[in-house]
N, C-alpha and C positions, 0 to 999 in steps of 0.2 A: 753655057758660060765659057767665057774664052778668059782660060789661064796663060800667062807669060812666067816662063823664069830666068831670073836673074840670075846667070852662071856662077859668077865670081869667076877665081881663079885656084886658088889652094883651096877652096870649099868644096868643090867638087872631090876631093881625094876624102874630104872628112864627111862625105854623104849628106851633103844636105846646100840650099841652097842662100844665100844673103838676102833673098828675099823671093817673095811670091805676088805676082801681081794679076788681080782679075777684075774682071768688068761682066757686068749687068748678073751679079750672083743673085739668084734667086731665097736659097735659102742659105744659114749660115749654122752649122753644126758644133754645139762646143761639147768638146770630149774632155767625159771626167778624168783623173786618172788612173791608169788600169794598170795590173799588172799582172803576171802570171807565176804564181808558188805553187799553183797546182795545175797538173793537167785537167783536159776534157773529161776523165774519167775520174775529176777528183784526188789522183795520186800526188801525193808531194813533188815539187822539183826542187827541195832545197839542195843547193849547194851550184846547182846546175846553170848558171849562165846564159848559156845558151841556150838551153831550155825555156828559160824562163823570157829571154829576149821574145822567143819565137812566138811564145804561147801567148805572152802580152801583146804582140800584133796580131793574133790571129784572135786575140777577145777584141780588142779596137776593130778589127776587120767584122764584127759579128755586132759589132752595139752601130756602127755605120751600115750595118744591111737591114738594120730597124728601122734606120732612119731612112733608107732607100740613097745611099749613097757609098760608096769603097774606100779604099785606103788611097787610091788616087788623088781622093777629092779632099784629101786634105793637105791642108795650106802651113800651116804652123804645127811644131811640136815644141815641146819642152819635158826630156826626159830627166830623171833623176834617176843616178846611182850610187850603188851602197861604197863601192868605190872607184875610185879615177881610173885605174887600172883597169877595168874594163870599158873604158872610152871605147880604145879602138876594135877592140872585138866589136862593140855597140856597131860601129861606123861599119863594118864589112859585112854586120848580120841585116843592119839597115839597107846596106846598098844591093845585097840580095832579094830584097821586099821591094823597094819600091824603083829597082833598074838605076835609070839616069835620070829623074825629071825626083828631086828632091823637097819639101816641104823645107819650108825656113825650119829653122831648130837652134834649140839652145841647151846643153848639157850641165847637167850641176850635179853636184858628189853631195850627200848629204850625211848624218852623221847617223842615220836611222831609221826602221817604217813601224807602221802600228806592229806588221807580224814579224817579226824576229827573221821569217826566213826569206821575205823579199829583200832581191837585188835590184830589180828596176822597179818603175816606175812610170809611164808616160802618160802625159795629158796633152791635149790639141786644139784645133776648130780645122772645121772640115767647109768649104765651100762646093755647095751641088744645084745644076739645074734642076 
């Protein structure tokens, strides 16, 4: 599959890209959304941010290795958080994950989750040969 991305210009400092563009995708991955209040082990991360960013990519990174694809190969996000305020942390923990080559994305504050102690949230589609 040959992916192109769209740089922008100020997008790049908020990790993520204005768009993503591929040609001849084979298959098309849509990720539910996931998040992470508990570790591998089951242990709470409430309260933990960071915690909880990480863990949520590294369960997206684990439901794409099902499907025989990475966190590479995805094309779009749309995350959700509990609040604005952690935008930009989001934006530095994301740019650690996925380098320079960013999935489109779009962030929204929302006012709640089913579990009391999620702070994020993220859902996608992934494009994989």
């Amino acid at each position: 599959m040959k992916k192109d991305f769209v740089r922008g210009t100020w997008q790049q400092k908020r990790a993520f890209s204005p768009a993503v563009i591929t040609e001849n995708a084979r298959r098309t991955i849509w990720i539910a959304g996931h998040t992470g209040a508990k570790d591998d082990a089951g242990q709470s991360l409430a309260g933990d941010f960071d915690a909880q960013c990480r863990q949520t990519f590294r369960n997206i990174e684990k439901t794409l290795a099902e499907a025989h694809c990475a966190l590479k190969d995805m094309v779009t996000m749309t995350v959700f958080l509990i609040d604005a305020r952690h935008t930009t942390r989001m934006t530095e923990l994301r740019t650690e994950i996925f380098g320079d080559d960013f999935p489109a994305s779009a962030a929204i504050t929302v006012s709640g989750f089913a579990d009391p102690a999620i702070m994020i949230e993220v859902q996608g589609i992934a494009v994989a040969d």
